[in-house]
C-alpha positions in Angstrom: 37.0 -34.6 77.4 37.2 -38.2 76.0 35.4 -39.8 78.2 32.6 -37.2 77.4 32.5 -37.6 74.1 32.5 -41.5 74.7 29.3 -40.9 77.1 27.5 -38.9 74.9 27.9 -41.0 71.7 27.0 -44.2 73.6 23.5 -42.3 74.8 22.4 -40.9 71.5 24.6 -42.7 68.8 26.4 -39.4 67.9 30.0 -38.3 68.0 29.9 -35.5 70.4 32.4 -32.7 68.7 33.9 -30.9 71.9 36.5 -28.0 70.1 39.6 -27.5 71.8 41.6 -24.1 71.3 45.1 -23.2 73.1 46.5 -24.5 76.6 43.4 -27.6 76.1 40.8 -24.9 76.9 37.0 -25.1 75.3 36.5 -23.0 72.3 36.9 -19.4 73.2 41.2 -19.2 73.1 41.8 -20.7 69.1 45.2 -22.5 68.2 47.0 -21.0 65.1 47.1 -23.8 62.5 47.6 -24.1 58.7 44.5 -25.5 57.4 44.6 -27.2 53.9 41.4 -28.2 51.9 41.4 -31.0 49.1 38.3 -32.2 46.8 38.9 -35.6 45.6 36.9 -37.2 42.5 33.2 -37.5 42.6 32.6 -41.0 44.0 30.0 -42.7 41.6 27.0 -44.1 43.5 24.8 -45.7 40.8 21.2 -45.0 40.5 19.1 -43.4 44.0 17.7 -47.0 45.8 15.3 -46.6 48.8 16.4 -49.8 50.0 20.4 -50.7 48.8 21.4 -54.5 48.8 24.6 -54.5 51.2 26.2 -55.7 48.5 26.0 -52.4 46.5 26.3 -50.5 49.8 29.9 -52.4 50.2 30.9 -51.7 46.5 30.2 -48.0 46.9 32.1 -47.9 50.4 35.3 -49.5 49.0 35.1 -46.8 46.0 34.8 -44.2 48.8 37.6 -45.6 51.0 40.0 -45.8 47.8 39.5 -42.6 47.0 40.2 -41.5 50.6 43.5 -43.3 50.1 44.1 -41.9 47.7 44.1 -38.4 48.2 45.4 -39.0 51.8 48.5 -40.6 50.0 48.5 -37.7 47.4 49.0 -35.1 50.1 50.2 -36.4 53.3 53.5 -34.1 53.0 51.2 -31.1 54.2 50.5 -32.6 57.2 53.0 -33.5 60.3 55.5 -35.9 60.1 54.0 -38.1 62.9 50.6 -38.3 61.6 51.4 -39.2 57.9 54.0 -41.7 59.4 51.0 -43.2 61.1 48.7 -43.3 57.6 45.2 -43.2 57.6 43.1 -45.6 59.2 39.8 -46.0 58.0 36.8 -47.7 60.4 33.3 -48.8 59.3 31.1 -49.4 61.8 28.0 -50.8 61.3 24.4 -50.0 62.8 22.4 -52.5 65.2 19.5 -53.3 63.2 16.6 -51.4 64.3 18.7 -48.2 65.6 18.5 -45.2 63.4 
């Protein structure tokens, strides 16, 4: 399923979502989980700009990443020892020029 996913986001720049349910099966068998939904604060983005310097678009990512944190760190004893053990892991990656 990996590899998949890899295939198709290298062909059309999008992560491919393939669900999982029970046993590693597609979709149709779902796995019983807890699911827990938190809102963090309203990031502030500054005024609408057709064209951002990268500059502003860096301020406004680190604002979103610490909030992230955040409310990662807030609430990470709702979530499985291993993966709050591991922390969060945030990734920016960045667009050839050209692609959209």
């Amino acid at each position: 399923m990996q590899r998949l996913a890899r295939a198709v986001h290298a062909r059309f720049g999008l992560p491919a979502i393939i669900p999982l349910g029970r046993w590693g099966l597609p979709w149709p068998v779902p796995r019983r989980a807890r699911v827990h939904i938190r809102f963090g604060r309203p990031v502030p983005v500054g005024p609408a700009c057709a064209r951002p310097s990268e500059e502003v678009v860096n301020e406004v990512f680190a604002r979103y990443t610490a909030e992230l944190r955040r409310l990662f760190d807030e609430h990470k004893a709702l979530l499985p020892a291993g993966v709050a053990a591991r922390g969060l892991t945030i990734v920016r990656r960045v667009r050839p020029a050209g692609r959209l």
